[in-house]
C-alpha positions as protocol buffer text, in pm:
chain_id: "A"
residue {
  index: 1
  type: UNK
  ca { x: 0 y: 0 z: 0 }
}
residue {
  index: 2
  type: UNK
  ca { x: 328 y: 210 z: 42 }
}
residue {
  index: 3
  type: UNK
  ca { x: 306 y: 517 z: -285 }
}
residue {
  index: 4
  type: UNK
  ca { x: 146 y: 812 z: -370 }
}
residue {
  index: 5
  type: UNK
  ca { x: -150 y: 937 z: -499 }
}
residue {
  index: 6
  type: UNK
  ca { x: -345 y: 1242 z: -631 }
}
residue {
  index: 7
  type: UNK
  ca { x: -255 y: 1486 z: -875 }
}
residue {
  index: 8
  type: UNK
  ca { x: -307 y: 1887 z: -771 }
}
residue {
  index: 9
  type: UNK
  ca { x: -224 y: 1786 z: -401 }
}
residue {
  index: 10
  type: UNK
  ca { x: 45 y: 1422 z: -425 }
}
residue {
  index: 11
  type: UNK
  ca { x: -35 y: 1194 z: -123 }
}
residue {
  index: 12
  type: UNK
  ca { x: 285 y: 1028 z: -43 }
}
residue {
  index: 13
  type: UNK
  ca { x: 236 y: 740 z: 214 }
}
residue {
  index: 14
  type: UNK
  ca { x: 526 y: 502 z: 438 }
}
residue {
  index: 15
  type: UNK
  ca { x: 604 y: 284 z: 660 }
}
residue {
  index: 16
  type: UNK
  ca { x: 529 y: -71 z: 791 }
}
residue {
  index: 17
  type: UNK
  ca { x: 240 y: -182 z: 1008 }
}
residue {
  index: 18
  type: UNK
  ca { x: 519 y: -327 z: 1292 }
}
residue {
  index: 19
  type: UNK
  ca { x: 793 y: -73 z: 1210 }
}
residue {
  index: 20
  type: UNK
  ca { x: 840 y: 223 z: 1433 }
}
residue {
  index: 21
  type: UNK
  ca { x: 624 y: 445 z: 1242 }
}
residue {
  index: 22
  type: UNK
  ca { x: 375 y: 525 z: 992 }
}
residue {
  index: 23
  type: UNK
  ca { x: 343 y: 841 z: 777 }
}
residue {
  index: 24
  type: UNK
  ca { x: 243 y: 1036 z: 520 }
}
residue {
  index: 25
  type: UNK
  ca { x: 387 y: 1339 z: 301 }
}
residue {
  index: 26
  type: UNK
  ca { x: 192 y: 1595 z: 107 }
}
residue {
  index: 27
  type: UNK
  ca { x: 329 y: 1813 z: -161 }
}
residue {
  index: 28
  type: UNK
  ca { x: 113 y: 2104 z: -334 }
}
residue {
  index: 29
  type: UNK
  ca { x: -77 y: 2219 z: -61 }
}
residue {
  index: 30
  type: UNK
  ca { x: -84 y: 2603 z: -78 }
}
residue {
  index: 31
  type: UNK
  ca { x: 113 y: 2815 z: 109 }
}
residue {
  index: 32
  type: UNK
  ca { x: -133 y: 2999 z: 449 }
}
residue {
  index: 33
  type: UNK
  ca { x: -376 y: 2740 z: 514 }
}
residue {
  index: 34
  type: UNK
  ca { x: -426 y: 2725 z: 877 }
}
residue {
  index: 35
  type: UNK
  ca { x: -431 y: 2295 z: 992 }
}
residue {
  index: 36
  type: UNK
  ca { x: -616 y: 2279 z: 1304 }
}
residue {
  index: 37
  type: UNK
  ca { x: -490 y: 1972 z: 1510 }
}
residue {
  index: 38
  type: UNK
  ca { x: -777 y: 1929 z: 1738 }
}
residue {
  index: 39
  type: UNK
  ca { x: -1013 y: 1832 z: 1469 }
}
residue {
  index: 40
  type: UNK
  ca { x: -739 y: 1624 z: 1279 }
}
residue {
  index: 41
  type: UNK
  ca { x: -706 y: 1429 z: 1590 }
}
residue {
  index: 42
  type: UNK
  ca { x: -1061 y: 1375 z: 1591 }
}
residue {
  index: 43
  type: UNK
  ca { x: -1107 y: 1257 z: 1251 }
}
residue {
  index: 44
  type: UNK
  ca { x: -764 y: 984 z: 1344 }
}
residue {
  index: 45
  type: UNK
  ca { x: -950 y: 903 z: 1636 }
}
residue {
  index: 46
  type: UNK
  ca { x: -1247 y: 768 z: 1389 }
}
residue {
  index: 47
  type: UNK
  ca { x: -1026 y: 466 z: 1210 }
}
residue {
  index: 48
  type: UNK
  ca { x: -950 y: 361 z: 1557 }
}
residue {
  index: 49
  type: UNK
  ca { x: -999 y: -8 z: 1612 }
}
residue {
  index: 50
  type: UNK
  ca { x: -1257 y: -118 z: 1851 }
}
residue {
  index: 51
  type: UNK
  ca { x: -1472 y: -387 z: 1895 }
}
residue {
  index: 52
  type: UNK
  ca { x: -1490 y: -805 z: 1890 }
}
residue {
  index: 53
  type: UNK
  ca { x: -1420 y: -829 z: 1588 }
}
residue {
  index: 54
  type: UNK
  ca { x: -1116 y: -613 z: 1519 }
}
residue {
  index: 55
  type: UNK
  ca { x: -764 y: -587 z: 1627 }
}
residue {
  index: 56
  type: UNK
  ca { x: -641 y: -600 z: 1998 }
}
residue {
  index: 57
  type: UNK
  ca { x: -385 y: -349 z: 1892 }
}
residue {
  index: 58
  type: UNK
  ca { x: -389 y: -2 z: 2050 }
}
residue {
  index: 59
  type: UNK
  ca { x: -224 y: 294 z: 1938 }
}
residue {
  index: 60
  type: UNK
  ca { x: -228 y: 659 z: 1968 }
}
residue {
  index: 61
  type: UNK
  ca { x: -231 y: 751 z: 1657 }
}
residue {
  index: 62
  type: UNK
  ca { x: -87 y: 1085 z: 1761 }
}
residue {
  index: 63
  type: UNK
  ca { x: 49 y: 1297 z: 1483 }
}
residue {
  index: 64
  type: UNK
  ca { x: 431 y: 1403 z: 1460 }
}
residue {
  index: 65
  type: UNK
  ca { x: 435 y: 1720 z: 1238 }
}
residue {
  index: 66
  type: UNK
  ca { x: 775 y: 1711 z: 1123 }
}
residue {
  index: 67
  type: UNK
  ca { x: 727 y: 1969 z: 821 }
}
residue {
  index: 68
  type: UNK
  ca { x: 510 y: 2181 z: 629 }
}
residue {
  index: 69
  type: UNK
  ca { x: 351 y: 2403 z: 864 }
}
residue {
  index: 70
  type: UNK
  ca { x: 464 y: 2723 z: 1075 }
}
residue {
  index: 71
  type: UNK
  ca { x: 257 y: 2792 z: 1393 }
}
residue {
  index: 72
  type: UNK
  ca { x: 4 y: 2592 z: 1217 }
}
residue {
  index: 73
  type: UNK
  ca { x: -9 y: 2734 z: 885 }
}
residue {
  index: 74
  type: UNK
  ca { x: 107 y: 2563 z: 568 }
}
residue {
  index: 75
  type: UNK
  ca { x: 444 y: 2745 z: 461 }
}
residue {
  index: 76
  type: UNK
  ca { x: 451 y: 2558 z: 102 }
}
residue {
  index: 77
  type: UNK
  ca { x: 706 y: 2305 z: 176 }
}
residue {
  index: 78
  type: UNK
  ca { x: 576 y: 1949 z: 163 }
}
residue {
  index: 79
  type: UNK
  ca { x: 364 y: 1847 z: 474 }
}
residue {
  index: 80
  type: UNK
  ca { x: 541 y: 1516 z: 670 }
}
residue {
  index: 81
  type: UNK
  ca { x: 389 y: 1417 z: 914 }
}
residue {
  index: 82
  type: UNK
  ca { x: 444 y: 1045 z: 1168 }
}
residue {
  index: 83
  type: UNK
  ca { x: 221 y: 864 z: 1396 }
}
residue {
  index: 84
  type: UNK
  ca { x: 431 y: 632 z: 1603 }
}
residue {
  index: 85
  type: UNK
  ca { x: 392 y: 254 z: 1620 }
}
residue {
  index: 86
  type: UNK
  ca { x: 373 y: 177 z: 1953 }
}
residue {
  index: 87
  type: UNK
  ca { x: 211 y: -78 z: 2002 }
}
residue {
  index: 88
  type: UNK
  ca { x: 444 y: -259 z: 1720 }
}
residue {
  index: 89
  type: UNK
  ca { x: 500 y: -658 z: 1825 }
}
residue {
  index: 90
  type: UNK
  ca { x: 656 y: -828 z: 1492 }
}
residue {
  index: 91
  type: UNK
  ca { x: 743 y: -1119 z: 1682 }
}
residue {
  index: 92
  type: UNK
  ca { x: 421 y: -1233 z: 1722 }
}
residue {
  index: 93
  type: UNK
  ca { x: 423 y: -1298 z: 1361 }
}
residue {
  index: 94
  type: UNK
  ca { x: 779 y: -1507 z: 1367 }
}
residue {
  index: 95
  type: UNK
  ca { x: 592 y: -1864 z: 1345 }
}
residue {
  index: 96
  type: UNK
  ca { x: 379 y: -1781 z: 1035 }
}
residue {
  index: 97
  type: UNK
  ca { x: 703 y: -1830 z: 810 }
}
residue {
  index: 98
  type: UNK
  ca { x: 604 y: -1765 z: 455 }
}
residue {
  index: 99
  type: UNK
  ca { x: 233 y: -1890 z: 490 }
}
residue {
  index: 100
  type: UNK
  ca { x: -11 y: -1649 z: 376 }
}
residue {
  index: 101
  type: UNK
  ca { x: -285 y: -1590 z: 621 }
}
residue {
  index: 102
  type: UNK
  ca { x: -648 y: -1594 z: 466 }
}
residue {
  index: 103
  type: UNK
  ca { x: -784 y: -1293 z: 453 }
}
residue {
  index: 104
  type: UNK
  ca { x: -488 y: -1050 z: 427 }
}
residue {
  index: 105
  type: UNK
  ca { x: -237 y: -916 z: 184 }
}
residue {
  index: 106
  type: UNK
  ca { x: 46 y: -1158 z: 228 }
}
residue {
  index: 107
  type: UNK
  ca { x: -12 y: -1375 z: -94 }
}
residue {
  index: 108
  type: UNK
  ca { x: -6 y: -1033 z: -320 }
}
residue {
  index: 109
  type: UNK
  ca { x: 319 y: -908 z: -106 }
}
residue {
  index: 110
  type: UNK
  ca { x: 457 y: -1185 z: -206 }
}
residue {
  index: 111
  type: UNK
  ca { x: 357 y: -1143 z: -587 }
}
residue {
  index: 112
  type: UNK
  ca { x: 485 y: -795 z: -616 }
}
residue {
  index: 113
  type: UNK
  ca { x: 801 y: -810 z: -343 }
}
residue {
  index: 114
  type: UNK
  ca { x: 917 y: -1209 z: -312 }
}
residue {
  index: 115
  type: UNK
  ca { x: 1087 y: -1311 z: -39 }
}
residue {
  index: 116
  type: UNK
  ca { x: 1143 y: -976 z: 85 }
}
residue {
  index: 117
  type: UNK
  ca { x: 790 y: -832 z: 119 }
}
residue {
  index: 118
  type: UNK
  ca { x: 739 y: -794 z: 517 }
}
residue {
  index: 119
  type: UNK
  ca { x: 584 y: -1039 z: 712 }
}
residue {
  index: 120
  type: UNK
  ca { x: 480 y: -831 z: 976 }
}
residue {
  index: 121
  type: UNK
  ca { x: 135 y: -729 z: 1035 }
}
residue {
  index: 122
  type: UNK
  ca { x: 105 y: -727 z: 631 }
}
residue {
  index: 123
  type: UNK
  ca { x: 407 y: -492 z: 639 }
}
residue {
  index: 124
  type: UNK
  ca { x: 323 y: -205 z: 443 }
}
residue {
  index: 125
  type: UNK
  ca { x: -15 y: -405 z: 338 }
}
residue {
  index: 126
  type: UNK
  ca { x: -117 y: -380 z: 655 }
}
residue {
  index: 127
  type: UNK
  ca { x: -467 y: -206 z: 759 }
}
residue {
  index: 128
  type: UNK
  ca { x: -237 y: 19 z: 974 }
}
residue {
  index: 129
  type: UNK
  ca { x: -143 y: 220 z: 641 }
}
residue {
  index: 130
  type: UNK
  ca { x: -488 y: 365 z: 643 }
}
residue {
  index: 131
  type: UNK
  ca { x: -402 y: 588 z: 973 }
}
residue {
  index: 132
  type: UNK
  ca { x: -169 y: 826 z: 760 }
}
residue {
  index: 133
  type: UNK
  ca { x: -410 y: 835 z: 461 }
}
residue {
  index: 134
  type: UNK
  ca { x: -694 y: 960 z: 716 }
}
residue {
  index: 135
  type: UNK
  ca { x: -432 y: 1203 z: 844 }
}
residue {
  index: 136
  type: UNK
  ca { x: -374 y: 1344 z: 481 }
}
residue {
  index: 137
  type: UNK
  ca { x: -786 y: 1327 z: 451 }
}
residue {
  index: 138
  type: UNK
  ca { x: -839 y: 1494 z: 762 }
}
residue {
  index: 139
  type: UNK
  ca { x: -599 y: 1783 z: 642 }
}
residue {
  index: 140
  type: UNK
  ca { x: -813 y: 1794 z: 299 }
}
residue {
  index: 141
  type: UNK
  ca { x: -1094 y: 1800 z: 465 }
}
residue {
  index: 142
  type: UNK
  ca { x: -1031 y: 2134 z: 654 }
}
residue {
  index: 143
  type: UNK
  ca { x: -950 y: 2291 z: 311 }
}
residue {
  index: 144
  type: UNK
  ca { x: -1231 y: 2167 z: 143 }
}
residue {
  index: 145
  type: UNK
  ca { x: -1442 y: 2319 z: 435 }
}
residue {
  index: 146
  type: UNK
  ca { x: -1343 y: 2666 z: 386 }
}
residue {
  index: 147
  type: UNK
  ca { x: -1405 y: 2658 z: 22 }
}
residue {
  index: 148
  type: UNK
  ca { x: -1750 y: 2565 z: 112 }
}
residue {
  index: 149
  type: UNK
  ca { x: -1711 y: 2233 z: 0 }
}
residue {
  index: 150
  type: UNK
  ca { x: -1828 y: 1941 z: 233 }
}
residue {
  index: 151
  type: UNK
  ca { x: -1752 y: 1553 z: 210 }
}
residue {
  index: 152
  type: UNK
  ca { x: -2041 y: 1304 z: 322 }
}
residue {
  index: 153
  type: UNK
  ca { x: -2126 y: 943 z: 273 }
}
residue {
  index: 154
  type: UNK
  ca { x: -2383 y: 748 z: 380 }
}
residue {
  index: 155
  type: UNK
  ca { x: -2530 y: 418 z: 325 }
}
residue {
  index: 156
  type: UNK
  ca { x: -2855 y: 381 z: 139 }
}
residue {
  index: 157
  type: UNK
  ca { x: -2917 y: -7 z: 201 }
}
residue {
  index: 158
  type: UNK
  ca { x: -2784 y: -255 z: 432 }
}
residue {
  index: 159
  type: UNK
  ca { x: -2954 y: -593 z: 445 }
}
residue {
  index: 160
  type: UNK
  ca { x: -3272 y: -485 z: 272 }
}
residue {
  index: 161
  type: UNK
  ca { x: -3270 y: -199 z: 549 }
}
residue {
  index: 162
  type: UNK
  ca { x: -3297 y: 149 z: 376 }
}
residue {
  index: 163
  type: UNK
  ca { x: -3202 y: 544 z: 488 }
}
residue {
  index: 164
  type: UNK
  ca { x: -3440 y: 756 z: 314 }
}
residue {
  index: 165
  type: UNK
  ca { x: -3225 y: 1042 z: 363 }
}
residue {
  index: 166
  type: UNK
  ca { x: -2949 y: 869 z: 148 }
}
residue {
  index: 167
  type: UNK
  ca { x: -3137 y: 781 z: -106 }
}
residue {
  index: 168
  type: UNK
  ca { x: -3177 y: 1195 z: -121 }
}
């Protein structure tokens, strides 16, 4: 899942799932926009896992500005930003060997890296990886807002279950 995306604003995204961090860097955001990190913390706090069903992995997900803004501003230089695994435990994925696990990535790591794609978590196929994308959407998202422009989804079926409002 590691590369980058986007055209007018290039999302560049890194790391491994059981690495010391994940990340993101953005390049052709304009110069002045104010990033306000309370609601980008928010919005992170969203992909959070929770639940039965999903990982018992817990992590911060707190974001490490490293460039791109001044006192909160964009200054035109290309937005990096980290959120630190912590929670990272590779060795609990020492006795899968090179057995892909149903269900995940590892068979189409495989295809595209060979023996060196990383085992870990699903490496940089891991569902980790989405934590700095929702970073760099979060950071869109604020943009977007001040040029009046708002993002919404909703779902207009589930299970023969319908939202009259979606179907709007």
């Amino acid at each position: 899942m590691s590369g980058s995306y986007g055209e007018n604003i290039r999302v560049t995204v890194f790391g491994t799932s059981h690495g010391c961090a994940v990340g993101v860097t953005m390049t052709g955001l304009p110069a002045g926009e104010r990033i306000e990190l309370a609601p980008l913390r928010a919005f992170l706090a969203r992909r959070a896992p929770g639940g039965a069903l999903s990982t018992a992995r817990r992590e911060t997900d707190e974001p490490e500005l490293l460039s791109g803004l001044t006192d909160g501003v964009t200054n035109g230089t290309p937005l990096t930003a980290i959120l630190r695994n912590a929670d990272a435990r590779p060795q609990d994925y020492d006795a899968l060997g090179k057995v892909p696990r149903p269900g995940h990535a590892d068979f189409a790591a495989w295809a595209k890296y060979g023996d060196a794609y990383e085992r870990a978590g699903g490496g940089q196929f891991s569902g980790r990886m989405t934590a700095p994308l929702c970073l760099a959407g979060g950071v869109c998202l604020q943009l977007l807002a001040r040029a009046g422009v708002s993002v919404r989804a909703r779902a207009a079926e589930i299970a023969g279950e319908t939202d009259a409002a979606a179907m709007e």
